[in-house]
C-alpha positions as CSV (number, residue, x, y, z in Angstrom):
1,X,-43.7,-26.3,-34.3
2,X,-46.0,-26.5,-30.8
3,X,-44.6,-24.9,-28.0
4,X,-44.7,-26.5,-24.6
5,X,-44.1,-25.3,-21.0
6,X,-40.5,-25.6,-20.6
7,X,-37.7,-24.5,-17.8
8,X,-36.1,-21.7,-19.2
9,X,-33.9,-20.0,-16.0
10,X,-33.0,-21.7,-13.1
11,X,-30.7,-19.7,-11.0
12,X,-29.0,-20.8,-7.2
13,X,-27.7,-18.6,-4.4
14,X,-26.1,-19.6,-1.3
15,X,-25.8,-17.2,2.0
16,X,-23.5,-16.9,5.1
17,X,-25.0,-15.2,8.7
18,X,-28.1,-14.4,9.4
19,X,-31.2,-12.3,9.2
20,X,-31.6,-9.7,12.0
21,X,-35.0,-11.4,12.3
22,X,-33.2,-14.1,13.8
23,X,-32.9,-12.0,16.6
24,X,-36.6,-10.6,16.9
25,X,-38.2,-11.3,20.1
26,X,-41.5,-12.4,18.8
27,X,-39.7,-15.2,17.1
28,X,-38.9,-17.0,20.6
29,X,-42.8,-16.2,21.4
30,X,-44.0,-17.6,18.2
31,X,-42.2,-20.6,18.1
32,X,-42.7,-21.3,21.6
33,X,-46.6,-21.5,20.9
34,X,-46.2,-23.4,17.8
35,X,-44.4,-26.4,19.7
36,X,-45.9,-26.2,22.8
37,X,-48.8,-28.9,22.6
38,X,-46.7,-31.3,21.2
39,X,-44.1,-30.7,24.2
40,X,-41.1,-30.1,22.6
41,X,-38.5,-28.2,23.9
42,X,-37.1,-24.5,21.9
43,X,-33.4,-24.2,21.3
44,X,-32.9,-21.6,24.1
45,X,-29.4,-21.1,22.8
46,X,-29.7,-20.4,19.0
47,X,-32.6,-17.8,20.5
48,X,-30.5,-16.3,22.2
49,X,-27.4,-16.5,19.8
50,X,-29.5,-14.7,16.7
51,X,-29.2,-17.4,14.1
52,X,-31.2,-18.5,10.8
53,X,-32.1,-16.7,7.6
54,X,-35.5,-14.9,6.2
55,X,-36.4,-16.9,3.1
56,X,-37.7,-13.2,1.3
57,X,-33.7,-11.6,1.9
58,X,-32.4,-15.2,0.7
59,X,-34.6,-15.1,-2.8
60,X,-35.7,-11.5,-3.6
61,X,-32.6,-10.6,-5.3
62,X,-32.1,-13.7,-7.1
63,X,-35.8,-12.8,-8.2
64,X,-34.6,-9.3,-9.8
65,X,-31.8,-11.1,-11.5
66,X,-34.1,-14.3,-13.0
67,X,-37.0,-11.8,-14.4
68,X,-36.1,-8.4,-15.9
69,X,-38.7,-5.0,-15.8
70,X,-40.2,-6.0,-19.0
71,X,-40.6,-10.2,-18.2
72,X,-44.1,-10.1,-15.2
73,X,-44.6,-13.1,-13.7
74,X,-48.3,-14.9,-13.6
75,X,-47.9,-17.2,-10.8
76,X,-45.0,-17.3,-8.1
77,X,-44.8,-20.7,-6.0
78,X,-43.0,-21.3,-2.9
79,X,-41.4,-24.1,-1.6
80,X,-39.6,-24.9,1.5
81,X,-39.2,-28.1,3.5
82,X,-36.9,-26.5,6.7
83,X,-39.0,-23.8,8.3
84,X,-38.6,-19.7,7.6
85,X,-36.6,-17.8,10.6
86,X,-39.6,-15.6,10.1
87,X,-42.6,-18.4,9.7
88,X,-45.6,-16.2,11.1
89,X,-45.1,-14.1,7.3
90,X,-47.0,-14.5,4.4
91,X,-43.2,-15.3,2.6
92,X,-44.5,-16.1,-0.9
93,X,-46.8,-12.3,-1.0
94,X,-43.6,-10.6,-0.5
95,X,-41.5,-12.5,-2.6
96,X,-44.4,-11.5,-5.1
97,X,-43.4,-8.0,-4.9
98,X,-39.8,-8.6,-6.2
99,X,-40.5,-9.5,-9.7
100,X,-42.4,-7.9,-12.3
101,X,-46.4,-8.1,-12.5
102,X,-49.0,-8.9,-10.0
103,X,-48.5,-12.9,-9.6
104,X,-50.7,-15.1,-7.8
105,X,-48.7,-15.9,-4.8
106,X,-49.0,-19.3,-3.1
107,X,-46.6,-21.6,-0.9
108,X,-46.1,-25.5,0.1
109,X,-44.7,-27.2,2.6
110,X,-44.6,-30.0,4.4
111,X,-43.7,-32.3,1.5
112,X,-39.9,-33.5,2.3
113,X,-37.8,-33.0,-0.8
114,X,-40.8,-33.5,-3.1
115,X,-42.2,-30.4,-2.2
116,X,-39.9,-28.5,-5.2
117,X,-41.2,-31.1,-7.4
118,X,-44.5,-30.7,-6.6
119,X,-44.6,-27.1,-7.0
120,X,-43.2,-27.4,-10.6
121,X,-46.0,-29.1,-11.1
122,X,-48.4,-26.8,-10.0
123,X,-46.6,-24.2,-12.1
124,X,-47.1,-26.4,-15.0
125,X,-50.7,-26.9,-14.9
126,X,-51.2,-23.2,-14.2
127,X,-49.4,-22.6,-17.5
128,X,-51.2,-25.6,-19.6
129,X,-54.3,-24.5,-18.7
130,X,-53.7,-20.9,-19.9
131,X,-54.0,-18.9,-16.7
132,X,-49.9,-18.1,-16.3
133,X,-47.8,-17.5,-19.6
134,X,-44.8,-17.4,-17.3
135,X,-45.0,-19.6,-14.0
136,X,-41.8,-18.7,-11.5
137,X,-41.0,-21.3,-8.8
138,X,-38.9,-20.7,-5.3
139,X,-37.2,-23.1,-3.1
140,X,-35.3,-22.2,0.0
141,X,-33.6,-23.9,3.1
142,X,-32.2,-22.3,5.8
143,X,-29.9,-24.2,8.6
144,X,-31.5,-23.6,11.4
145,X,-34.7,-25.1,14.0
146,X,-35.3,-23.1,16.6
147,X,-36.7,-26.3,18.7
148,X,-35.8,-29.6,19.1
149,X,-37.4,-32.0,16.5
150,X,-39.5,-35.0,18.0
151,X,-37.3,-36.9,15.3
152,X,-33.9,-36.8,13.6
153,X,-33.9,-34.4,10.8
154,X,-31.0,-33.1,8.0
155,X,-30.9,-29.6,8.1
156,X,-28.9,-27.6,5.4
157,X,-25.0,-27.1,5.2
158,X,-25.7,-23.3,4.6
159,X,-28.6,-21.0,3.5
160,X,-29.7,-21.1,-0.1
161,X,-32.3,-20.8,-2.4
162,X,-33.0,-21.3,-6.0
163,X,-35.4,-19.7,-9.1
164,X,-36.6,-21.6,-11.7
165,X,-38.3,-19.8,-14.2
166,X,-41.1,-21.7,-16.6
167,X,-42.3,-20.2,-19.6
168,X,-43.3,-21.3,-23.1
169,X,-40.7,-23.0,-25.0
170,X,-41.2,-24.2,-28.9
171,X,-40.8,-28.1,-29.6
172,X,-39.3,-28.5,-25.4
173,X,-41.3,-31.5,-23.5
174,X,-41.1,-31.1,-19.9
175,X,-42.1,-33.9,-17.7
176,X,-42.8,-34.4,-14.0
177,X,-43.5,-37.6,-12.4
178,X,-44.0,-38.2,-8.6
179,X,-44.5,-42.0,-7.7
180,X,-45.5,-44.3,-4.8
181,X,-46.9,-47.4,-3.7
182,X,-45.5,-50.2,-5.7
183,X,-44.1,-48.4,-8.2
184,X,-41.2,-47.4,-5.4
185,X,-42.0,-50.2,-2.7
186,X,-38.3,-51.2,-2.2
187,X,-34.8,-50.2,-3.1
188,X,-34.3,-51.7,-5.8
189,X,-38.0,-50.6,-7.4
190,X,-37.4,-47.5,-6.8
191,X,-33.6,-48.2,-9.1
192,X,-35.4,-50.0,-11.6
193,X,-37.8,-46.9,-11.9
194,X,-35.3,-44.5,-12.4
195,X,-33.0,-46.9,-14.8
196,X,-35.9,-47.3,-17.0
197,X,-36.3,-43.5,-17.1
198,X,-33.0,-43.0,-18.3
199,X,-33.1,-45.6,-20.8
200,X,-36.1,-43.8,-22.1
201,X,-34.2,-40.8,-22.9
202,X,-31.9,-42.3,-24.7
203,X,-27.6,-42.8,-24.6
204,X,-26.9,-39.4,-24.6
205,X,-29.1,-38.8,-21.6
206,X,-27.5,-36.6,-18.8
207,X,-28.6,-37.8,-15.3
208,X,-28.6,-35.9,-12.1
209,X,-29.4,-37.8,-8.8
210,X,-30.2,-36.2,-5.3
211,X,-27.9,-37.1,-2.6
212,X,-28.6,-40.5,-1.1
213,X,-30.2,-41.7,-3.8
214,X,-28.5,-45.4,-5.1
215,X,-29.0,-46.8,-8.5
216,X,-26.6,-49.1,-8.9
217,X,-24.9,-50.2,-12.1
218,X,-26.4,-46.6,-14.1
219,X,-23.5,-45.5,-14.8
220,X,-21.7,-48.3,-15.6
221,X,-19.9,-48.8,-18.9
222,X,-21.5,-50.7,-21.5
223,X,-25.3,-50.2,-20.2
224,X,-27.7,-47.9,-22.1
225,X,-26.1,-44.5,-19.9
226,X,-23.0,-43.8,-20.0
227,X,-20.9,-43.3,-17.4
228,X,-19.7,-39.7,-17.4
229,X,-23.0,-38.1,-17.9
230,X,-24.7,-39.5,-14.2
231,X,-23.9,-36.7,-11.9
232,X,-24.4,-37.7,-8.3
233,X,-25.3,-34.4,-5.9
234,X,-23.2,-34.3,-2.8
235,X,-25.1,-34.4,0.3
236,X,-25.4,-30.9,2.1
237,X,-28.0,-29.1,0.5
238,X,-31.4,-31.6,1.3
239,X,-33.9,-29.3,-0.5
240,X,-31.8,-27.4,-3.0
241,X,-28.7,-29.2,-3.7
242,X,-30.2,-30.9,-6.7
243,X,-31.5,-28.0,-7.6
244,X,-28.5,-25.6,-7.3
245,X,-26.5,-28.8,-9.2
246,X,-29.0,-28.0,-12.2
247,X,-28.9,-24.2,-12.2
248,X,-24.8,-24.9,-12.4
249,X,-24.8,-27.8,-15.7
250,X,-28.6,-27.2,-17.4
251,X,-26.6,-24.2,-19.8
252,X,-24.2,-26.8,-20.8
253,X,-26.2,-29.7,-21.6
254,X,-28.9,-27.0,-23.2
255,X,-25.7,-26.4,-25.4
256,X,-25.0,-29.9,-26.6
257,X,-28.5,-30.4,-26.9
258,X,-29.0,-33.4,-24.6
259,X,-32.0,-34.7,-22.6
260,X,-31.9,-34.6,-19.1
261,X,-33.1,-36.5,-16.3
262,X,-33.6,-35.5,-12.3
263,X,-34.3,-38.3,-10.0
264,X,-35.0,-37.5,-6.2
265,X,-36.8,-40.1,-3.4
266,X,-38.1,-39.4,-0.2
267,X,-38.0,-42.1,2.2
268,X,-40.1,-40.3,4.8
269,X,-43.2,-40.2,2.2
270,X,-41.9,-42.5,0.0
271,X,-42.5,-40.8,-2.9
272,X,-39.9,-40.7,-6.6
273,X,-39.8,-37.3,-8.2
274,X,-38.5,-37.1,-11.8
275,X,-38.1,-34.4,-14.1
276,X,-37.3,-35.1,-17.3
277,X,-36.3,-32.2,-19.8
278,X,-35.9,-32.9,-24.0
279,X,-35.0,-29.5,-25.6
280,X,-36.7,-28.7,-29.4
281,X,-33.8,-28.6,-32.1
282,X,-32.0,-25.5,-32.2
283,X,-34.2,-21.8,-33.1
């Protein structure tokens, strides 16, 4: 049987307070110069208050729990979209530190909610192309901006982040997409995209949405998904809360053996992200 990269753990943690970073007083002087030729004003207050969460305390631990002594890592990606309380370090070097091995350690941003997509698939060509034999992925969102935004933005309920651990899996196919253009020009395109996704899979496809995302009539009965298996992520969590929603159900569909589908849109790039996930038949 050929053996494909696959998604072997993917494991969530959530986090209360703060860093004492949050209280440093080279993080007022560093954001201040970051923001200061596009004139916007800092948050004075949460400066002052302490507030905000180091993305290395949020995900070293979980880290240590995802990869044993014995399991190194190759390559370790990072992923935010919500800026680091500490975002003058090298994050995704020190992360690299908490897991076994020396792993080449890199970090993207500035990619909305297809930024954990996109580093999955970075990890995946790393592994298909035979530099990394295990590929390790972290996202993380923290709730707070220590400036005003020139726009609107959804920050995070609470702190979190998430592992999600790629390695080589016998007769698994492990697919993702990111679409744009015509493919996901309206509403409704971007639906029929992910309807005919599903269908692909098949009836006893399990389907996780991102929060906000609407495609109507999926799960209703008689169509080609069935109802109880669409699973509709509760807004909150912007970057991790599909994500977290995966860590929490992926053991149990794993268990009854059924292919899974992950469907996420960004209306700021306008970009669809899918995963989809068919396991090999039982070892």
């Amino acid at each position: 049987m050929s053996a494909a990269p696959g998604l072997t753990r993917v494991l969530t943690r959530y986090a209360d307070g703060r860093s004492e970073l949050s209280l440093d007083p080279d993080l007022r002087v560093f954001v201040a110069d970051l923001v200061r030729p596009y004139g916007l004003p800092l948050r004075e207050d949460l400066l002052a208050e302490g507030v905000g969460h180091a993305y290395e305390e949020l995900a070293a631990g979980l880290l240590t729990e995802a990869l044993g002594p014995d399991e190194p890592a190759d390559v370790l990606i990072q992923a935010f979209d919500s800026p680091d309380v500490r975002p003058g370090a090298p994050t995704s070097l020190a992360l690299s530190r908490s897991c076994a091995g020396t792993p080449t350690a890199l970090a993207l941003c500035d990619q909305g909610t297809a930024g954990a997509f996109a580093a999955l698939r970075a990890a995946l060509a790393y592994q298909r192309t035979g530099v990394a034999r295990r590929a390790v992925v972290v996202l993380a969102e923290q709730t707070t901006l220590h400036h005003l935004p020139p726009e609107p933005v959804t920050l995070p309920d609470r702190h979190c982040a998430v592992v999600l651990v790629c390695e080589t899996l016998p007769g698994e196919e492990l697919t993702v997409r990111q679409d744009s253009g015509e493919v996901v020009g309206t509403a409704e395109s971007v639906a029929e995209e992910v309807r005919r996704q599903a269908k692909a899979l098949g009836e006893e496809a399990a389907v996780l949405l991102a929060a906000g995302l609407d495609v109507p009539g999926l799960d209703v009965p008689g169509l080609d998904v069935p109802g109880p298996d669409v699973v509709r992520v509760p807004a909150g969590q912007p970057f991790t809360g599909l994500w977290s929603a995966l860590a929490e159900r992926l053991p149990g569909w794993r268990a009854e053996r059924r292919p899974v589908l992950l469907a996420d849109f960004d209306p700021r790039l306008g970009v669809l992200s899918t995963l989809t996930l068919r396991a090999g038949p039982p070892s």
